[in-house]
Backbone as numpy.savetxt, mean C-alpha at the origin, in Angstrom:
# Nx Ny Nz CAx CAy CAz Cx Cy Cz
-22.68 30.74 34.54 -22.53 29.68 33.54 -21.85 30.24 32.31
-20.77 29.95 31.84 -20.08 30.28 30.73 -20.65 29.47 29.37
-20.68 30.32 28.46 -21.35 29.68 27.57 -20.13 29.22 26.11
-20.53 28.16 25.45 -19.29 27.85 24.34 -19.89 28.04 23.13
-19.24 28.49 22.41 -19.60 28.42 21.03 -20.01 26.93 20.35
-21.53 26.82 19.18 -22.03 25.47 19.07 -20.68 24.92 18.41
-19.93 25.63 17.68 -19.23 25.22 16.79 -17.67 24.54 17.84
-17.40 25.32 18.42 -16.19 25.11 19.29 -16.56 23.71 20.23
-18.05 23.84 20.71 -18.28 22.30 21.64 -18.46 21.59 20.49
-19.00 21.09 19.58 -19.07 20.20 18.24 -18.01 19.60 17.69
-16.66 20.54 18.33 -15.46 20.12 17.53 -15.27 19.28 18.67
-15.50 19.67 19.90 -14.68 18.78 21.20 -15.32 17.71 21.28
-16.69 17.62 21.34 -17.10 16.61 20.94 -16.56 15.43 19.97
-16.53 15.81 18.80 -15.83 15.24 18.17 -14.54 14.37 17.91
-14.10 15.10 18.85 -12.26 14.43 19.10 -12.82 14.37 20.20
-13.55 14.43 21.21 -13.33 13.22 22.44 -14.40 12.06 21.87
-15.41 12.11 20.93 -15.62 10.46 20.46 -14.28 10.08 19.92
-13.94 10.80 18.65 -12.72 10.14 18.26 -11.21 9.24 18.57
-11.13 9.87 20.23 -10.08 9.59 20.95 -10.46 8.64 21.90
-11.77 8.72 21.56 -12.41 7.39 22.87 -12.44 6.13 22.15
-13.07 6.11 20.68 -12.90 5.41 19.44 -11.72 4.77 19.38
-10.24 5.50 19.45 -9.31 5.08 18.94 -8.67 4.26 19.72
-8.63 4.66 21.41 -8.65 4.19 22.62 -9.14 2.70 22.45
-10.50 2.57 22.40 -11.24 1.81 22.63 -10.79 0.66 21.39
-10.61 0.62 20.60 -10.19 -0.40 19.63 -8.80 -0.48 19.40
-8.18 -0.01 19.84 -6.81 -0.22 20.75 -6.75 -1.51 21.70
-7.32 -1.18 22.80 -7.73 -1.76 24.25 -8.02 -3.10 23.34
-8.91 -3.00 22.08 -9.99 -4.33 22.26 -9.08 -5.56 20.99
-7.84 -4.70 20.61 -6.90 -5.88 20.10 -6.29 -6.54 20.75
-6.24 -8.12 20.23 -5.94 -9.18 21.07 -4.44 -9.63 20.93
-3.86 -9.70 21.77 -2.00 -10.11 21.35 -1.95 -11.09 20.66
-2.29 -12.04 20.01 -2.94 -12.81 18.98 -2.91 -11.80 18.18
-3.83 -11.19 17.41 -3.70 -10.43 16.50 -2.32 -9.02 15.98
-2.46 -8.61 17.38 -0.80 -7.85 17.26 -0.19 -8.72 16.79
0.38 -9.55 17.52 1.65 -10.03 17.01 1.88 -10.60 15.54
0.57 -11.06 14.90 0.81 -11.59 13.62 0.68 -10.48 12.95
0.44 -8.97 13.07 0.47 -7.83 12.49 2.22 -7.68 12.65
2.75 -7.60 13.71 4.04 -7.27 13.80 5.21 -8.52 13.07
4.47 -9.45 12.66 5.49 -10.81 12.32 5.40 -9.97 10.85
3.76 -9.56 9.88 3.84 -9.31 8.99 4.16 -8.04 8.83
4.29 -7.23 9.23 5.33 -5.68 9.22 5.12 -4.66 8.17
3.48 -4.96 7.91 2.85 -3.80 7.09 1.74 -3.14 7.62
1.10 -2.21 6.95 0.43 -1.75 7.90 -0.93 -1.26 7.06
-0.33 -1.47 5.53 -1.33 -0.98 4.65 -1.13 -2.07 3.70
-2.30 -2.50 2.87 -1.82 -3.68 1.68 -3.67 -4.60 1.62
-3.16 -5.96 1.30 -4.29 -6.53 1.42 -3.42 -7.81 1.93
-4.37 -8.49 3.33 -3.82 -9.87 3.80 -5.13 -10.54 3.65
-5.09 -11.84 3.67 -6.10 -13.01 2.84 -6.00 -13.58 4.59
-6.66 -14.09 4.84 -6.93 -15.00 6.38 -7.67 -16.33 6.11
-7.29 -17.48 6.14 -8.21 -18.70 6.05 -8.22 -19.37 7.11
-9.42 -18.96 7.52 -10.15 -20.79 8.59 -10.43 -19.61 9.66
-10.94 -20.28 10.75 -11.20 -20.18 12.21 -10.59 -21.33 12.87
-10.24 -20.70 14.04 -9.31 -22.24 15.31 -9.03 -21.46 16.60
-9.45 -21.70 17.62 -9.04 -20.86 19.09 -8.92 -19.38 18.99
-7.44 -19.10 19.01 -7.39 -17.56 19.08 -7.65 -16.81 17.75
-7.83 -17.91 16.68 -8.03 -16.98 15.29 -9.61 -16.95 14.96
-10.04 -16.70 16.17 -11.44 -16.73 16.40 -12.13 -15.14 15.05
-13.59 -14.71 15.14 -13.83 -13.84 14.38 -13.51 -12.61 14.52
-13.38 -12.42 15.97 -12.98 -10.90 16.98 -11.09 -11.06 16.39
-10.74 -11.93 16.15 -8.98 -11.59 15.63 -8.95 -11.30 14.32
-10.23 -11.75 13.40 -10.21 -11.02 11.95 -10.31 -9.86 12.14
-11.32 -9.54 12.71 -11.46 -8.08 13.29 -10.71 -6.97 13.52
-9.23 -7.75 14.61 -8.96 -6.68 15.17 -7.45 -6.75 13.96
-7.79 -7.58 13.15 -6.20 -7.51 12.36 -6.75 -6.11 11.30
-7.93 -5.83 11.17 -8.32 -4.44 10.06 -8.36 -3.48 11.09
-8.62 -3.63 13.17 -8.70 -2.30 13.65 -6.83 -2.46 14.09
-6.00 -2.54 13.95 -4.79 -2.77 14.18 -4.46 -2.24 13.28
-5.00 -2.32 12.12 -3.93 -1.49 11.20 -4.69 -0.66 10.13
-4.28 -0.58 9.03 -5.17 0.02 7.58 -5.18 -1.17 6.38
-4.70 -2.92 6.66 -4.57 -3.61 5.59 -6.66 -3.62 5.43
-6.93 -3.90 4.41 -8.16 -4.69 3.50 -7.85 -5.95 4.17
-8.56 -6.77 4.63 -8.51 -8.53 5.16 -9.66 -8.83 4.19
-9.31 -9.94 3.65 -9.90 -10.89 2.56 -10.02 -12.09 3.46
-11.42 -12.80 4.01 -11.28 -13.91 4.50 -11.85 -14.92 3.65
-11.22 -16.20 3.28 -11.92 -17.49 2.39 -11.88 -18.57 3.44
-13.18 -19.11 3.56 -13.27 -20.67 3.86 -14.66 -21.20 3.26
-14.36 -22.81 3.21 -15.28 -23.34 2.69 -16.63 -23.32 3.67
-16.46 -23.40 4.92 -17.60 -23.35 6.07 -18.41 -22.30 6.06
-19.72 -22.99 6.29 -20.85 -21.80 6.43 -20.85 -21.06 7.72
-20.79 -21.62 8.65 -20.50 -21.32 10.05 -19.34 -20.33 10.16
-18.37 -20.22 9.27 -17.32 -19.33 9.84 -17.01 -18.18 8.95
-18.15 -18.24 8.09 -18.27 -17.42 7.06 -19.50 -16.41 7.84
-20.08 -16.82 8.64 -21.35 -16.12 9.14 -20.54 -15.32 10.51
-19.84 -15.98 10.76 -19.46 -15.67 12.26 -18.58 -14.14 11.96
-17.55 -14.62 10.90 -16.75 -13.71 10.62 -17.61 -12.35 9.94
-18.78 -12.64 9.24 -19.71 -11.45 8.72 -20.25 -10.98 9.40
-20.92 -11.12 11.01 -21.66 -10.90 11.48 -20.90 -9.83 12.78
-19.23 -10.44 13.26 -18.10 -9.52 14.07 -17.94 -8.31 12.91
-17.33 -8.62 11.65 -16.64 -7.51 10.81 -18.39 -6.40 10.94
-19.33 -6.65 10.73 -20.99 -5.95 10.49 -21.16 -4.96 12.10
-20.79 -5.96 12.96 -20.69 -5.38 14.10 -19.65 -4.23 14.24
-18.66 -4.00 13.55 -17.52 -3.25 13.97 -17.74 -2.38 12.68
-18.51 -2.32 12.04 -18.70 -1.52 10.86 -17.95 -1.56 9.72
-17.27 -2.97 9.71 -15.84 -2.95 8.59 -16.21 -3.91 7.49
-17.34 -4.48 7.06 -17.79 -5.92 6.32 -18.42 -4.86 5.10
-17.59 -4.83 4.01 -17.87 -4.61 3.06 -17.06 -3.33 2.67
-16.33 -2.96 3.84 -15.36 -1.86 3.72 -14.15 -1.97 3.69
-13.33 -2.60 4.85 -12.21 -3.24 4.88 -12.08 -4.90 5.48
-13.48 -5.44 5.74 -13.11 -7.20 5.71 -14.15 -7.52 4.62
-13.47 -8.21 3.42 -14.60 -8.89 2.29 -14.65 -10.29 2.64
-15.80 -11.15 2.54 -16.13 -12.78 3.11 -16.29 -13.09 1.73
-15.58 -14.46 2.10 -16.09 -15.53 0.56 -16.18 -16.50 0.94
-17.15 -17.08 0.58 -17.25 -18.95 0.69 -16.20 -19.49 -0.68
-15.73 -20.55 0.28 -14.76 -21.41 -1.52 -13.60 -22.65 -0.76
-13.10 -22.93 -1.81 -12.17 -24.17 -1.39 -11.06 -23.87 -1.05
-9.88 -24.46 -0.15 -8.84 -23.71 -0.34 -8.03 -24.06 -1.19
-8.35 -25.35 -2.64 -7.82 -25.34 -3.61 -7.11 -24.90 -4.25
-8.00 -23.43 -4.51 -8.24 -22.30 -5.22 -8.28 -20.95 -4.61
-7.17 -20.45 -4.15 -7.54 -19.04 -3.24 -8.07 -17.99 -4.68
-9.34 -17.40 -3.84 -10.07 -16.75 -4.63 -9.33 -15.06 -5.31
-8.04 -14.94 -5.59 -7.11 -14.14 -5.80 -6.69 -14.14 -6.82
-6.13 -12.97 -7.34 -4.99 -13.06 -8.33 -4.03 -12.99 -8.02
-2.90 -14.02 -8.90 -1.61 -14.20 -8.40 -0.98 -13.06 -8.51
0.00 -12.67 -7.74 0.77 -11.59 -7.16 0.24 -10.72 -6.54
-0.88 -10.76 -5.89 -1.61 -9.56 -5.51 -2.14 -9.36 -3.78
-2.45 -10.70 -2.78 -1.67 -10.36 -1.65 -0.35 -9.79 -0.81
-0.72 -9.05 -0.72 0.63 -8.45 0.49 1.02 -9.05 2.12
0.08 -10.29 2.43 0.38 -11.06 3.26 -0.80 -12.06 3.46
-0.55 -13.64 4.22 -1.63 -14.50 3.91 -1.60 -15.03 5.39
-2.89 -15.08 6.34 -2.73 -15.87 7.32 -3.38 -16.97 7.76
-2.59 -18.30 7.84 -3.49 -19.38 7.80 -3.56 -20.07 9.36
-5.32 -20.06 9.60 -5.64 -20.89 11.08 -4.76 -22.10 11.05
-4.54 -22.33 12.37 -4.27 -23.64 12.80 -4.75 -24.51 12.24
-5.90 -24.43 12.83 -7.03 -25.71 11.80 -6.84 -26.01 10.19
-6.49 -24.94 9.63 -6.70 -24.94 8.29 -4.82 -25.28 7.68
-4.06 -25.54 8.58 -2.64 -25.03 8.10 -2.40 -26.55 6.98
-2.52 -27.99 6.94 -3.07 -28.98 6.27 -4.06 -28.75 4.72
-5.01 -27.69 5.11 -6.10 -27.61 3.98 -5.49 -26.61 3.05
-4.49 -25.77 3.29 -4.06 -24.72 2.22 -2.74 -24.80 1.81
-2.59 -25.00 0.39 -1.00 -25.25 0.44 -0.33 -24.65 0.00
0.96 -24.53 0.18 1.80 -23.53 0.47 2.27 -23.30 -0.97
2.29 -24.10 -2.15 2.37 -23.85 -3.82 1.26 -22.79 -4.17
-0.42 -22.65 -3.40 -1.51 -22.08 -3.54 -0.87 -20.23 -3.15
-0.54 -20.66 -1.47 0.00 -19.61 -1.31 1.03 -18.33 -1.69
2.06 -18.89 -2.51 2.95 -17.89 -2.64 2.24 -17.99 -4.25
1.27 -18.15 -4.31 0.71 -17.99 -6.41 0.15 -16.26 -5.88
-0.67 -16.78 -5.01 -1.71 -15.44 -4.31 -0.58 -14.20 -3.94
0.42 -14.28 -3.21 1.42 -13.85 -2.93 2.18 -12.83 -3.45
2.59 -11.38 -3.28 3.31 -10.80 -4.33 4.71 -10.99 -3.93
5.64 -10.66 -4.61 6.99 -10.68 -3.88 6.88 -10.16 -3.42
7.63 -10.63 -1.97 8.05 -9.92 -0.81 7.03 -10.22 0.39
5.70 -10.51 -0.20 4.85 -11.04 0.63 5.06 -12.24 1.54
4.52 -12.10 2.60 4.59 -12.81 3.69 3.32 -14.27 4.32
3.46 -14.98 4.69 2.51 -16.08 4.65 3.36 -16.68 6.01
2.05 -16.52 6.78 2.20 -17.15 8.63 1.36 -18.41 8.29
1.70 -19.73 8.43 1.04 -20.52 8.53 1.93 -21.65 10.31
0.93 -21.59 11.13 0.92 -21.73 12.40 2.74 -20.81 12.78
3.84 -21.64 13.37 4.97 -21.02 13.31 5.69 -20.74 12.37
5.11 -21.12 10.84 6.17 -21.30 9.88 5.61 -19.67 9.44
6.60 -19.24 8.79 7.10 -17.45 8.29 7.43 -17.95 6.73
6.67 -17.88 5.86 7.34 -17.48 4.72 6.99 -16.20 4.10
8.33 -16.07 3.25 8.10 -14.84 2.41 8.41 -14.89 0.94
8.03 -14.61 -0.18 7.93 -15.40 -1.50 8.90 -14.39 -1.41
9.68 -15.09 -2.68 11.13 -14.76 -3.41 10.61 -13.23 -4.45
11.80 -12.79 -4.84 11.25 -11.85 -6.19 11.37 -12.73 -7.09
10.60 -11.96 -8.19 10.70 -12.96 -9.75 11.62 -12.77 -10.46
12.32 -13.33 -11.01 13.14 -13.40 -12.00 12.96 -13.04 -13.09
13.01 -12.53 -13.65 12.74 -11.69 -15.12 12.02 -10.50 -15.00
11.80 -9.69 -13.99 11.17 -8.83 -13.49 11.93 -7.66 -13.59
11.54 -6.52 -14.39 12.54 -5.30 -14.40 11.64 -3.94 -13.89
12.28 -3.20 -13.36 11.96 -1.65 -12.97 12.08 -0.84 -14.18
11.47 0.21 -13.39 11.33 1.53 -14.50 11.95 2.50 -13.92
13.19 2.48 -13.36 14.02 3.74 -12.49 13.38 5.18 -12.66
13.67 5.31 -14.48 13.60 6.64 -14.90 12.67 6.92 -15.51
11.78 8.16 -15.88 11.30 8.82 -16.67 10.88 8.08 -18.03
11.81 7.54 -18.63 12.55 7.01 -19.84 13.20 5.51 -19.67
12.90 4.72 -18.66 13.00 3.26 -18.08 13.91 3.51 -17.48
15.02 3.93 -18.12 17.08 3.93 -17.64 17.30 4.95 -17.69
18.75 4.80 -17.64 19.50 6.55 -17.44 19.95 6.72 -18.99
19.41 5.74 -19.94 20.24 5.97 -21.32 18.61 6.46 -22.15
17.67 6.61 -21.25 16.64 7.20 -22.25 15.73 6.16 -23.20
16.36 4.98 -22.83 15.66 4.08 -24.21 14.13 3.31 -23.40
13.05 4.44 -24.01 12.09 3.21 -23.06 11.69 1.68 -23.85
12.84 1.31 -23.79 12.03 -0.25 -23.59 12.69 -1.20 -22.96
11.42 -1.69 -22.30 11.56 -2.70 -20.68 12.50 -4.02 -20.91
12.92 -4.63 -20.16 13.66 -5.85 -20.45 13.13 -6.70 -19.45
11.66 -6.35 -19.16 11.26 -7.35 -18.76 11.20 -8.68 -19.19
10.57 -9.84 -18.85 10.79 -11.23 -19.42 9.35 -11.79 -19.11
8.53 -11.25 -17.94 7.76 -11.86 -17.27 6.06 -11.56 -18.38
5.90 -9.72 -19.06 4.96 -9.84 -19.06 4.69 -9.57 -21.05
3.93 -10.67 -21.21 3.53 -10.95 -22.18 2.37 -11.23 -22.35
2.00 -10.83 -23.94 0.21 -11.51 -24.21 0.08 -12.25 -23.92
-1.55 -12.85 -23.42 -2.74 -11.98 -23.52 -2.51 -11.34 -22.25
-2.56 -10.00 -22.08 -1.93 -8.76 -20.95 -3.86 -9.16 -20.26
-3.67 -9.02 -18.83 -5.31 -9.25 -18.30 -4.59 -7.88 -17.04
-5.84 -7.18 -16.66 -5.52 -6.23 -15.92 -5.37 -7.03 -14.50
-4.60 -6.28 -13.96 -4.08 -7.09 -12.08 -4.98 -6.30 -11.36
-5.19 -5.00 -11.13 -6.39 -3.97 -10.28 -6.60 -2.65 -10.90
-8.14 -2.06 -10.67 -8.58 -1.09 -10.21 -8.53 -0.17 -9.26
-7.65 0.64 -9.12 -7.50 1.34 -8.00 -7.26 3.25 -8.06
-7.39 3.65 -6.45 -7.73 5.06 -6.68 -6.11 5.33 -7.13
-5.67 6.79 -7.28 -6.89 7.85 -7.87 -7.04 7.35 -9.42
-8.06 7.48 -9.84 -8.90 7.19 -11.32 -8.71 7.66 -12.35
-8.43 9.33 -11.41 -8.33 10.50 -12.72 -7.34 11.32 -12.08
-6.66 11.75 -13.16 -5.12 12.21 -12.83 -5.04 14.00 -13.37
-4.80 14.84 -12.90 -4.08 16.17 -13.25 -2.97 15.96 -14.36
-2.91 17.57 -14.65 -1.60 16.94 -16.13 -0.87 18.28 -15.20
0.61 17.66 -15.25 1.47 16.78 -16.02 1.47 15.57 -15.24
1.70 14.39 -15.35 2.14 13.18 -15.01 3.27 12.38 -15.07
4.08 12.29 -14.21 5.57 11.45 -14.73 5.33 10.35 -13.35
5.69 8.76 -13.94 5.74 8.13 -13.06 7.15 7.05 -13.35
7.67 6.63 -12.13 8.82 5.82 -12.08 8.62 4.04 -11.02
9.35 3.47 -11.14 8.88 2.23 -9.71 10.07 1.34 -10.53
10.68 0.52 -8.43 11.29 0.11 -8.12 10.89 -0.37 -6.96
11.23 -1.99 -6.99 11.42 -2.42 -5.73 9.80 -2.78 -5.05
8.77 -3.03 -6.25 7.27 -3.49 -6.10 6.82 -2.39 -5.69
7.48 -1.08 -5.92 6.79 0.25 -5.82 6.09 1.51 -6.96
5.28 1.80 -7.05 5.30 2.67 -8.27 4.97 4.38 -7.63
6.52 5.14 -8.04 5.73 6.89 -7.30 5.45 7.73 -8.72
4.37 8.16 -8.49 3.82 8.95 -9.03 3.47 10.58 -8.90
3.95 11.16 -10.16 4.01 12.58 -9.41 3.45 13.03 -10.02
2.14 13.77 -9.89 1.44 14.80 -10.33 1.51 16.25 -10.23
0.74 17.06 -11.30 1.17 18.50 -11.69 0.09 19.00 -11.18
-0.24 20.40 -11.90 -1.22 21.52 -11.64 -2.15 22.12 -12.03
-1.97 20.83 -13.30 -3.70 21.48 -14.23 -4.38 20.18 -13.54
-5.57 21.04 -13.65 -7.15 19.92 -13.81 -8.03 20.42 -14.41
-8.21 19.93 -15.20 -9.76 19.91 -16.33 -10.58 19.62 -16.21
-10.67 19.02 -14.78 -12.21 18.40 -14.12 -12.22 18.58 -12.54
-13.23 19.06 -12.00 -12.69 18.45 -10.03 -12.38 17.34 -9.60
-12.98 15.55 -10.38 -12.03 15.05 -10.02 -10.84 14.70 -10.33
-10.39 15.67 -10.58 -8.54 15.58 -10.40 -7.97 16.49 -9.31
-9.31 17.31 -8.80 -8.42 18.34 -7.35 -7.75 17.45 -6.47
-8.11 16.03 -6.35 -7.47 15.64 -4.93 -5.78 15.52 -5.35
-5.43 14.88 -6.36 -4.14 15.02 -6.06 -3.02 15.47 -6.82
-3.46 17.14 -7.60 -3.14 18.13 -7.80 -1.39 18.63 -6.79
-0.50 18.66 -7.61 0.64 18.77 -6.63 0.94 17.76 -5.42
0.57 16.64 -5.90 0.76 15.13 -5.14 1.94 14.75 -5.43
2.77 14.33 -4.42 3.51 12.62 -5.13 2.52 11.67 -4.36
2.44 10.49 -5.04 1.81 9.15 -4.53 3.00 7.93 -4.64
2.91 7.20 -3.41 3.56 5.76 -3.70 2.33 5.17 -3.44
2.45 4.17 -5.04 1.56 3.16 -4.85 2.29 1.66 -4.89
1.50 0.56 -4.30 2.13 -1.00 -3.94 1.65 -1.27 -6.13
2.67 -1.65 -6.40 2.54 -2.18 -7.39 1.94 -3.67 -7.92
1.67 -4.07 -6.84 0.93 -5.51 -6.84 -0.73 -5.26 -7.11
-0.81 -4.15 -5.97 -2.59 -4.59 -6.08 -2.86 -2.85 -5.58
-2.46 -1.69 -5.93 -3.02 -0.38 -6.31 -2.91 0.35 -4.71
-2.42 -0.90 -3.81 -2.93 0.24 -2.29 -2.03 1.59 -2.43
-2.68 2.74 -2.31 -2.04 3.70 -1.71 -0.70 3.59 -0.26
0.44 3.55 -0.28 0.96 3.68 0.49 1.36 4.60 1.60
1.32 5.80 0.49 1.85 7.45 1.44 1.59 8.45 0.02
1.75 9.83 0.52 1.18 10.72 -0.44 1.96 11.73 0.58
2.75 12.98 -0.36 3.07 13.76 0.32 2.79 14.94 -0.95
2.39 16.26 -0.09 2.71 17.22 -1.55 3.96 18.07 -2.23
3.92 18.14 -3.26 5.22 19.00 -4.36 4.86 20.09 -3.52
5.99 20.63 -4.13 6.00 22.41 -3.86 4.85 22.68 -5.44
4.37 23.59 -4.67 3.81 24.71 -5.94 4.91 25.19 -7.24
4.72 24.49 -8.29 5.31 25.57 -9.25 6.35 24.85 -9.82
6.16 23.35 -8.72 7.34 21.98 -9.47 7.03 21.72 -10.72
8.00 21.95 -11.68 8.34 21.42 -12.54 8.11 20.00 -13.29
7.19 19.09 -13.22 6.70 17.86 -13.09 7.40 17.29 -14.69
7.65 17.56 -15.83 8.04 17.20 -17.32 9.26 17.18 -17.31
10.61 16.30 -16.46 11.70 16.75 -16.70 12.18 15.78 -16.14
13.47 15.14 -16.40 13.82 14.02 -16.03 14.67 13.97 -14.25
14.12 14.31 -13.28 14.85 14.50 -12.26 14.32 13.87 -11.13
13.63 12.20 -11.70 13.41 11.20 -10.46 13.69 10.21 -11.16
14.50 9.36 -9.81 14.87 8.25 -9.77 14.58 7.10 -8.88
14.28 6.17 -9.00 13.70 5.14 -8.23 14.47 4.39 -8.21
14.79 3.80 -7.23 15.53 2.98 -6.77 14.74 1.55 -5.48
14.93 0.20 -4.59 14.37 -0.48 -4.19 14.21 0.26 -2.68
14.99 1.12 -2.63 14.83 1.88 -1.19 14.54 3.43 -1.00
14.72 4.09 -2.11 14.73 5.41 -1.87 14.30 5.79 -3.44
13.57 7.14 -3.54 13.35 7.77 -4.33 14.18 9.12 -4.36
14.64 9.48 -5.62 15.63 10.63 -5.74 14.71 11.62 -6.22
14.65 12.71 -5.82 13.41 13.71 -6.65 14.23 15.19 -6.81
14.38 15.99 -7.54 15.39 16.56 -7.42 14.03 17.83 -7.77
14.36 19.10 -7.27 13.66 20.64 -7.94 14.31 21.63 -7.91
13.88 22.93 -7.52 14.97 24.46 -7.95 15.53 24.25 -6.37
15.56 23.91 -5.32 16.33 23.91 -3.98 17.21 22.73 -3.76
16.69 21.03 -4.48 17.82 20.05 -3.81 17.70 19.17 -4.64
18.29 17.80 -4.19 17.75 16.66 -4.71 17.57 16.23 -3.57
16.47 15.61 -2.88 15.67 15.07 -2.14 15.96 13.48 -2.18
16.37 12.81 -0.91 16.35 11.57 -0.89 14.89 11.11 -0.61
14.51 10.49 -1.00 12.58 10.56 0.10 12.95 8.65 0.62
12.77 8.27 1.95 12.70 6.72 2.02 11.28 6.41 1.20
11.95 5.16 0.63 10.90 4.55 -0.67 9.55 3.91 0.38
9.63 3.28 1.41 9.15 2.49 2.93 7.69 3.14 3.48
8.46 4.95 3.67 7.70 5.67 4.38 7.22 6.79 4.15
7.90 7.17 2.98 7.75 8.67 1.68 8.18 10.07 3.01
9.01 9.51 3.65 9.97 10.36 4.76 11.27 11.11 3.87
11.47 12.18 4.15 12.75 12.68 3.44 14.27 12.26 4.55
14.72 11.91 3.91 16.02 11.20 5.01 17.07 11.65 4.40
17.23 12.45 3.39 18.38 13.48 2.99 18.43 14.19 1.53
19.02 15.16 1.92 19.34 15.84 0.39 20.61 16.51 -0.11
20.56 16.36 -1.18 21.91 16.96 -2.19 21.50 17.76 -2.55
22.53 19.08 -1.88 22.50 20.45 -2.49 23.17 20.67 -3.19
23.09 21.67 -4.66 24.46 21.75 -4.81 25.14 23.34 -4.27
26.63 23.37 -4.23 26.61 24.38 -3.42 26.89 25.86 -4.25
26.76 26.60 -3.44 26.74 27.95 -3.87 27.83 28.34 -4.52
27.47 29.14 -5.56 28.77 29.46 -6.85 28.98 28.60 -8.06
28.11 27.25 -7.89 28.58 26.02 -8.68 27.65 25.31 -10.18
27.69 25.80 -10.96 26.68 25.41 -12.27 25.75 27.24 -12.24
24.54 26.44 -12.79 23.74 27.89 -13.27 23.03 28.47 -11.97
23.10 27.41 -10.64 22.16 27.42 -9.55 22.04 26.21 -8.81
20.81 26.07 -8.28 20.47 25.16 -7.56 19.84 24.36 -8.28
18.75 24.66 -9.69 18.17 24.04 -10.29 18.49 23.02 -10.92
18.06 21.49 -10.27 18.03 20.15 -11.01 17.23 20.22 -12.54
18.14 20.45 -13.69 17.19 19.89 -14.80 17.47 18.70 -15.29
18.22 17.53 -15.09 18.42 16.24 -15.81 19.20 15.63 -14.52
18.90 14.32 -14.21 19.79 13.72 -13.45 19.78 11.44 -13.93
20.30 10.93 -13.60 20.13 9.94 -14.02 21.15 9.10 -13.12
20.75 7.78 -12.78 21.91 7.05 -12.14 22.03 5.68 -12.31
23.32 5.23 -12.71 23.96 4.11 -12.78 23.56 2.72 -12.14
């Protein structure tokens, strides 16, 4: 009999629940639920779900949070489908973690405006919720399945980015926004809480990246110590997180945001990163013999 280390079987253990886990709630999503995951084409965010009707039974609220990483927000006025849906999400361990229940009207979606990232309305309910309600809840760009109909709310108009460091490439921070004015009410709470110094942040395109440095003055700031973060600028979700090099330079004007790509420049390149997937999809070197080096200290774009 060969014997294993407790520690070495504990781990296998482990990843064969895990892989049986992942398997298994795989298997137990319903093509009903795929597909309105794949119509809405995110994978992280918060989607709102109203009503119950046939296939949008409680097991499809379900499997729309084991399908992906969105938060599902479900509202209906019914007691019955408020229990049903608490009692599947309780069963699957996700009711109070990633599916929240509310009783209410669909008058009134229980939301702040701009702050869904997608809305899906039952059959039954496609009459009781209306589509002026919907795109309020809605951020740009957000998406709303109501039976075959696909909408996706417009951007806003008077709505400006913060490309640079310094808003623009001319240094002047102040916004030309139009949209936000007193009385200012906060939109979300979200992680991380507490930040490392240095801090420089930029956003474009309902995105905000954030790049953190290398001091911390407290442990909680170890987690994202030499982080970049993209966060959804609507409602705080974490999107992707990748780490700096050690020893980056974080106080200096050499990111740019743009609606598709982030420019990040340090002592080796300028880094295209996709804005989507926080994937690097190219870089500008400069080449050998040419300026003081390789080192990006100022960059800015048109």
């Amino acid at each position: 009999m060969k014997l294993i280390p407790i520690h070495l079987a504990s781990l296998a253990i482990t990843l064969a629940v895990c892989i049986t886990s992942t398997l298994q709630s795989q298997a137990k999503i319903t093509p009903h639920a795929k597909s309105h995951l794949e119509q809405v084409g995110l994978s992280r965010g918060i989607c709102a779900v109203f009503g119950l009707s046939g296939k949008e039974n409680p097991e499809y609220v379900v499997d729309l949070a084991r399908g992906s990483e969105l938060t599902i927000y479900f509202q209906s006025p019914k007691t019955s489908d408020l229990t049903a849906v608490r009692e599947a999400a309780d069963e699957a361990s996700l009711l109070g973690r990633r599916i929240f229940v509310e009783k209410g009207d669909w008058k009134r979606i229980h939301l702040a405006t701009n702050l869904a990232d997608a809305a899906l309305v039952a059959s039954s309910s496609i009459d009781a919720v209306s589509e002026k309600e919907l795109l309020r809840v809605l951020r740009p760009g957000g998406v709303a399945l109501l039976g075959k109909q696909r909408i996706i709310k417009p951007a806003i108009e008077g709505t400006d980015s913060w490309s640079h460091p310094y808003h623009g490439p001319d240094n002047n921070p102040q916004s030309t926004d139009r949209l936000a004015r007193a009385p200012y009410l906060t939109q979300f709470v979200a992680e991380p809480k507490f930040s490392p110094m240095p801090q420089v942040s930029v956003g474009a395109g309902g995105r905000i990246f954030k790049a953190f440095g290398h001091i911390a003055h407290k442990a909680n700031q170890n987690a994202v110590l030499n982080t970049l973060l993209c966060v959804n600028a609507y409602n705080g979700t974490i999107l992707w997180k990748r780490p700096l090099r050690k020893g980056y330079m974080i106080h200096r004007n050499t990111m740019v945001a743009t609606a598709d790509a982030l420019y990040m420049a340090d002592d080796e390149s300028c880094k295209v990163i996709d804005a989507a997937t926080g994937e690097t999809r190219g870089e500008i070197v400069v080449p050998k013999g040419v300026g003081g080096g390789p080192v990006w200290k100022w960059m800015a774009m048109e």
